[in-house]
C-alpha positions as CSV (number, residue, x, y, z in Angstrom):
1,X,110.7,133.4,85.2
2,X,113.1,130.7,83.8
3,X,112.4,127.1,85.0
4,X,115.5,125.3,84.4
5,X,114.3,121.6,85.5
6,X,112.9,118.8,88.2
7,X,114.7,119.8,91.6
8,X,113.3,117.0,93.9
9,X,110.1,115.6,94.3
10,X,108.6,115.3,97.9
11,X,106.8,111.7,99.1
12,X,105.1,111.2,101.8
13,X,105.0,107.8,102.9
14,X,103.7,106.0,106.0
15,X,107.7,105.3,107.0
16,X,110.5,107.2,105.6
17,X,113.2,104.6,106.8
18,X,111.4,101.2,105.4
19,X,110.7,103.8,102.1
20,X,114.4,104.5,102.1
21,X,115.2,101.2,102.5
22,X,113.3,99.5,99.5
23,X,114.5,102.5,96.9
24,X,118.1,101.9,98.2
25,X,119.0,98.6,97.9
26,X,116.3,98.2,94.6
27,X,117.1,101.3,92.9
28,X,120.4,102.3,94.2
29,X,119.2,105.4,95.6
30,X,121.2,106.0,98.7
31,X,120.2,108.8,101.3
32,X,122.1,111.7,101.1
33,X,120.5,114.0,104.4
34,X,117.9,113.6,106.8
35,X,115.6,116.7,108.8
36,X,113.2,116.0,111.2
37,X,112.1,117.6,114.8
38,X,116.1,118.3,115.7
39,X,116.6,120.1,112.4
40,X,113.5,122.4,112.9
41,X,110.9,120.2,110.8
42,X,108.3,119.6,113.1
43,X,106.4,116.4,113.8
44,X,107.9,115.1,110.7
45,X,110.8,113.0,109.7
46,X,112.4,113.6,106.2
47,X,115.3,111.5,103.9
48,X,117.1,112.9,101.4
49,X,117.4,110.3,98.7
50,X,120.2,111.3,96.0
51,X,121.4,109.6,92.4
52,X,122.9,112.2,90.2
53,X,120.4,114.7,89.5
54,X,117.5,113.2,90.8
55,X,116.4,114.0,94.0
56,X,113.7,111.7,96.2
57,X,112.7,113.2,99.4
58,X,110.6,111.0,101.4
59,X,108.6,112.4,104.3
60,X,106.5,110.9,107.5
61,X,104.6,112.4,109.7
62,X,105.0,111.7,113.3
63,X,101.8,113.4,114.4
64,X,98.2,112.2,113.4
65,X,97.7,116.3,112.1
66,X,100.8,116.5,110.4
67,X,100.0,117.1,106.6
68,X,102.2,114.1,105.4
69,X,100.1,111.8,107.9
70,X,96.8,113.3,106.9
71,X,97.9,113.0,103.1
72,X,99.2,109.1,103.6
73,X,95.8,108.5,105.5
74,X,93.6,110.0,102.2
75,X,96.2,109.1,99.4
76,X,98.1,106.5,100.5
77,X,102.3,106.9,99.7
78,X,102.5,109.1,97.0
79,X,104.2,112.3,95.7
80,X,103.2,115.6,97.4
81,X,105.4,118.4,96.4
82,X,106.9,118.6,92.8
83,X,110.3,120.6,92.9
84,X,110.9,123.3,90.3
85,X,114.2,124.7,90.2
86,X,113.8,128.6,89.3
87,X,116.1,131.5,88.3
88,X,114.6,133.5,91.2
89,X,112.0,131.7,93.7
90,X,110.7,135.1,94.4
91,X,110.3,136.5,91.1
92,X,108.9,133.5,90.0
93,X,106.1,133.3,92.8
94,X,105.2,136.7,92.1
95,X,104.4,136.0,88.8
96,X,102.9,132.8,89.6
97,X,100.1,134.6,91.7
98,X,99.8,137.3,88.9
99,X,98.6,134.6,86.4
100,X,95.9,133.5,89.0
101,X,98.2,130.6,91.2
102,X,97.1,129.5,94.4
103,X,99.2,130.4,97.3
104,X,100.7,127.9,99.9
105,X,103.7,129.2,101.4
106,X,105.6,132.2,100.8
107,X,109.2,132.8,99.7
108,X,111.4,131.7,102.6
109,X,115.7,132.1,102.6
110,X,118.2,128.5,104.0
111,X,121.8,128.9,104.1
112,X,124.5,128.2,106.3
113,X,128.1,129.4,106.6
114,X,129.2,127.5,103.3
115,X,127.9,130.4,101.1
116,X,125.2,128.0,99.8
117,X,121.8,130.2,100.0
118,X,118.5,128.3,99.0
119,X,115.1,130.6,98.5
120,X,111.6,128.4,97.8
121,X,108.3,129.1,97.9
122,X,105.3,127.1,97.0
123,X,102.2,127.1,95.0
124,X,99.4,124.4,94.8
125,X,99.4,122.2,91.7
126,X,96.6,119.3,90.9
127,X,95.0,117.7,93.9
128,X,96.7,117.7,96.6
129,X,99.9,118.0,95.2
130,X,102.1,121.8,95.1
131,X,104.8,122.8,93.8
132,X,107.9,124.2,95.1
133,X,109.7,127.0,93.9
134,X,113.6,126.6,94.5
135,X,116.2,128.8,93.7
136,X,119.8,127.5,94.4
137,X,123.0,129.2,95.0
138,X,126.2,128.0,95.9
139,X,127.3,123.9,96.7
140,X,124.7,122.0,95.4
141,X,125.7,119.3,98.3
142,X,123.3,121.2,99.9
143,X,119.4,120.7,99.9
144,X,118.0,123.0,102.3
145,X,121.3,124.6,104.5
146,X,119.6,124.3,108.5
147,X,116.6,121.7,107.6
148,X,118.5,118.8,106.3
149,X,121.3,117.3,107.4
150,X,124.0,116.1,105.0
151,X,125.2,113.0,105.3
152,X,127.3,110.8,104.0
153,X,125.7,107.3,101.7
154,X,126.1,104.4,104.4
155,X,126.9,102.1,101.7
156,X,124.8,100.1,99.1
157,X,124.6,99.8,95.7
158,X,126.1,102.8,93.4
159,X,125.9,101.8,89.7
160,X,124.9,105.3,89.0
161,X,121.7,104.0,86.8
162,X,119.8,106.9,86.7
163,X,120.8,110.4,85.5
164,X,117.4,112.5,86.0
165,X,113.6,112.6,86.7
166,X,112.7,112.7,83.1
167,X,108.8,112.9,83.2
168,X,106.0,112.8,85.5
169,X,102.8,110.7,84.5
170,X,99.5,112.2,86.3
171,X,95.8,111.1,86.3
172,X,93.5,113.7,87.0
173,X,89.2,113.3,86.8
174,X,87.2,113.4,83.6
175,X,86.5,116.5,82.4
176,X,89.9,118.0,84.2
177,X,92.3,117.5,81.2
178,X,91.7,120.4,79.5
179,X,91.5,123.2,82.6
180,X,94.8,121.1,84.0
181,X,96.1,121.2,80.4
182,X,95.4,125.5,80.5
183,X,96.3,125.8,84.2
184,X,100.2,124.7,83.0
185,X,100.3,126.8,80.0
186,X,98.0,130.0,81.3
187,X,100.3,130.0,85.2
188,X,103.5,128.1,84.7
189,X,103.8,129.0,80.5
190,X,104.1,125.5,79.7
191,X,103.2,124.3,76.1
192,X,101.4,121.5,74.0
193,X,103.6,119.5,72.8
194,X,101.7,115.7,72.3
195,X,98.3,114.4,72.4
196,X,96.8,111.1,72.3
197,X,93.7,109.3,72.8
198,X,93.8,105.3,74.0
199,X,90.7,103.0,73.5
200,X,91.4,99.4,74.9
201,X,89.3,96.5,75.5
202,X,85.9,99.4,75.9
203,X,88.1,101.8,77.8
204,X,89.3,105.2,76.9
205,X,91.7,107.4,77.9
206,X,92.9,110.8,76.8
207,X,96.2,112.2,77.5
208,X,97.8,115.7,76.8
209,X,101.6,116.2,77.4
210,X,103.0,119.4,78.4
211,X,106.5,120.7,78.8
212,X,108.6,123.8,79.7
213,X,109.7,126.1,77.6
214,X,113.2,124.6,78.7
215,X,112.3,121.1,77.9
216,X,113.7,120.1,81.2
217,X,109.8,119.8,83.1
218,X,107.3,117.5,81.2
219,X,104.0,116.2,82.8
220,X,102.1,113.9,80.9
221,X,98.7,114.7,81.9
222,X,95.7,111.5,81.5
223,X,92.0,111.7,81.8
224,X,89.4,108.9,81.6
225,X,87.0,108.7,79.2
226,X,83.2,108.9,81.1
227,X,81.4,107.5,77.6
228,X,83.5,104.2,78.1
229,X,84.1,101.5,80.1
230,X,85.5,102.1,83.8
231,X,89.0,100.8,83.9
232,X,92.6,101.6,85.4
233,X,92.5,104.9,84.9
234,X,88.9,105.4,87.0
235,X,91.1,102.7,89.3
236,X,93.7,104.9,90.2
237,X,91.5,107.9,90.9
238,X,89.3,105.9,92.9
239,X,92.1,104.3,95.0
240,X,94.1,107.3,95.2
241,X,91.0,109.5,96.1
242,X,91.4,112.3,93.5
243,X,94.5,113.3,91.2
244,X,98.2,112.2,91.5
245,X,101.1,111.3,89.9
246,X,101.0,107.9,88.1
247,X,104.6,107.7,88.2
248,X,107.8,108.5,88.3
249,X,110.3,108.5,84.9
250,X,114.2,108.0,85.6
251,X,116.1,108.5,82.9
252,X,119.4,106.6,81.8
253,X,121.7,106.1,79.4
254,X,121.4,102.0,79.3
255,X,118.0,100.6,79.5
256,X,119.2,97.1,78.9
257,X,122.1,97.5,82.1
258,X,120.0,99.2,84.2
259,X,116.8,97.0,84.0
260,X,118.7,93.7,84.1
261,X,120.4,95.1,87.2
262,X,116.8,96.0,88.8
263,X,115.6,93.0,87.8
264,X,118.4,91.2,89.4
265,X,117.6,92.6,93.0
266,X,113.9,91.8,92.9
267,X,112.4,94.8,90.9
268,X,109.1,93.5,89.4
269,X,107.8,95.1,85.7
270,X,104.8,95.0,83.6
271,X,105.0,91.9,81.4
272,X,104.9,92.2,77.1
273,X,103.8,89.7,75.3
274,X,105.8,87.8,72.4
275,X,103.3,89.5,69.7
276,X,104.6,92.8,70.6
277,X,108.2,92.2,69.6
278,X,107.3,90.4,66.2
279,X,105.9,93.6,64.8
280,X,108.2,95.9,66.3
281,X,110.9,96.2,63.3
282,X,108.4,97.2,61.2
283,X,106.8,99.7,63.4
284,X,109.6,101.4,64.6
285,X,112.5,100.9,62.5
286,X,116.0,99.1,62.8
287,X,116.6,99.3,66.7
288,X,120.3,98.9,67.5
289,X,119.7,96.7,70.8
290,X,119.1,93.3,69.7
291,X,115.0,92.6,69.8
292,X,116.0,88.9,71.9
293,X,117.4,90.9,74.5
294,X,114.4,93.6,74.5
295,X,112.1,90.7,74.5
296,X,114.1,89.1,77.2
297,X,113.6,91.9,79.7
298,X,110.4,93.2,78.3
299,X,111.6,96.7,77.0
300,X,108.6,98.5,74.3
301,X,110.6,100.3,72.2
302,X,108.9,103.7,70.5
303,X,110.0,106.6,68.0
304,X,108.8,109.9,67.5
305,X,110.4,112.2,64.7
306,X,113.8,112.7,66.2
307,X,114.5,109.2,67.1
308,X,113.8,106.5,69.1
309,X,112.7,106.3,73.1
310,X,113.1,102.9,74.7
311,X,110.6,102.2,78.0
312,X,109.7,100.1,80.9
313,X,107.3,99.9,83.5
314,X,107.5,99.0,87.4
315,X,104.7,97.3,89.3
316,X,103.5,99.1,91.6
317,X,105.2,98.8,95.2
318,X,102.0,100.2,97.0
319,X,99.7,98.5,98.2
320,X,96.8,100.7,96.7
321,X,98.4,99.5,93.1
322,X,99.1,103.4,92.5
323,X,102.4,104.8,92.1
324,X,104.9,103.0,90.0
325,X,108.1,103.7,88.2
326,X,109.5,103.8,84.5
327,X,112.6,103.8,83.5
328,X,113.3,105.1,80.3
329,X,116.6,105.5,77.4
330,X,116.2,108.2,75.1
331,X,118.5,107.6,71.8
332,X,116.9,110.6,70.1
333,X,113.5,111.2,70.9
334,X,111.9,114.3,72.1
335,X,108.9,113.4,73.1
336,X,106.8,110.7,73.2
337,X,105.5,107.5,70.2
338,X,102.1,106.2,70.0
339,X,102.6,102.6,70.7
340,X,104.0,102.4,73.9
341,X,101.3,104.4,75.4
342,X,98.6,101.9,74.6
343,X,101.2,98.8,75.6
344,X,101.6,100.3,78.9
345,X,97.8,100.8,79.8
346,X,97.5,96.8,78.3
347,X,100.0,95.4,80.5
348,X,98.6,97.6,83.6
349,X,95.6,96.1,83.0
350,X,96.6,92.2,82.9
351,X,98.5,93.5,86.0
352,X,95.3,94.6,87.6
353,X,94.0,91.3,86.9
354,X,96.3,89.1,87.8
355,X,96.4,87.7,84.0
356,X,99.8,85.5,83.6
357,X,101.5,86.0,80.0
């Protein structure tokens, strides 16, 4: 079994089209299909939201028993299905259930008359969250040949920011690191490759990330600490009733461009205070961005031993303060620094309460 990235992830949201909307015109992702009832998805209606490689589907339900209208109603809007494109979907489930998976739907063929043949089938992952096994052949215009209609972007902004989903952030309860942590390297072969423990103002929080034998999947898995104070990790859980992504990392190739553009339609991020960037030379090196214009936009900058990783943080667009984005440059790095873990959970928290920098 070969996992050769992040093929979509799966939303579901209370409304797909006001969903759409917002991550269109503030992210410049522009819909690229749409299923619903006519397509043979029943009691649901689906986007396809495309930019380069990353994939956004965003799902309603339009029945109260639908799963993505029970989900919304326990969750709130949050990611559901995490994509995993395969070598060979049914290989891969087979195996999957041989290392002790749990099954939610088995290996089923799309195609269409274009020669493009999709195969996925789907495990269960953390929480409520599966993932889906896909296995692509032909145009890759395609998403699933008969379920979603292709269509063409109606317009809107097309900067091309963002080249890929580069990491997924999850919370899961204390004491679920570790059999989390095993889960992805006992079922899916994943491995070690970063650990870290955050205290902050009396709160802890430990975090294991693991990643893919192909480097293209990495989840960075957080836990809270029970011996310390509650805070935004016990926040997220509690809001979110159980495990879920945190969010969402897009990768790109010009943090400064891409954030000032975001920022420009009304994107909101974490704040960093002034203090931050006075030490940052030392800690990290010579950066080759200018530390005014980091400062400027409020960019943490990190480095691991292969370079430097350059990071920043949404605000959450949910009204349960849950799922946020990152956006995030790589010039080198690999994995993941020290710093900008603990600046991140800081400015969460004087977003949580409000505090004004």
């Amino acid at each position: 079994m070969e996992i050769y990235g992040i093929d979509h992830v799966e939303m579901y949201v209370g409304d797909a089209r006001q969903a759409a909307f917002y991550l269109g015109h503030a992210f410049g992702l522009q819909v690229h299909g749409q299923g619903g009832p006519e397509t043979g998805l029943t009691d649901q209606r689906s986007l396809l939201l495309r930019e380069s490689a990353v994939q956004i589907v965003l799902t309603s339900g339009l029945a109260a028993d639908h799963p993505a209208a029970e989900y919304v109603q326990r969750h709130g809007d949050g990611v559901a299905v995490v994509g995993l494109e395969v070598d060979n979907a049914s290989v891969a489930y087979t195996e999957l259930m041989g290392r002790g998976a749990v099954s939610v739907a088995e290996p089923t063929t799309y195609s269409d008359e274009q020669e493009t043949t999709v195969v996925v089938a789907e495990v269960a992952g953390f929480g409520d969250v599966i993932h889906r096994l896909v296995e692509r052949h032909g145009p890759r215009r395609e998403f699933l040949p008969g379920a979603f209609q292709i269509t063409e972007p109606a317009g809107g902004p097309d900067e091309k920011l963002f080249s890929e989903i580069d990491h997924l952030a999850i919370c899961v309860p204390s004491g679920q690191l570790k059999p989390t942590v095993d889960f992805y390297e006992n079922v899916f072969g994943f491995l070690p490759i970063f650990d870290e423990y955050i205290e902050v103002a009396g709160q802890g929080m430990e975090s294991t990330v693991v990643q893919s034998p192909s480097k293209h999947v990495t989840f960075t898995l957080i836990e809270p600490d029970p011996n310390r104070r509650p805070g935004q990790i016990d926040d997220f859980l509690s809001w979110h009733a159980g495990a879920g992504v945190q969010h969402i990392a897009l990768r790109t190739s010009d943090i400064v461009e891409a954030v000032g553009t975001l920022a420009g339609r009304g994107v909101n991020f974490l704040g960093t205070p002034a203090a931050y960037y006075q030490a940052l030379p030392e800690r990290v090196g010579e950066v080759e961005t200018p530390i005014e214009d980091l400062q400027k936009l409020g960019i943490l900058v990190d480095r691991d031993h292969w370079g430097q990783l350059l990071q920043i943080f949404t605000e959450s667009m949910h009204v349960r303060r849950t799922l946020f984005l990152e956006i995030i440059e790589r010039r080198g790095a690999m994995t993941f620094g020290s710093g900008n873990i603990k600046a991140l959970y800081e400015a969460k928290e004087r977003e949580l309460q409000g505090v004004e920098l």
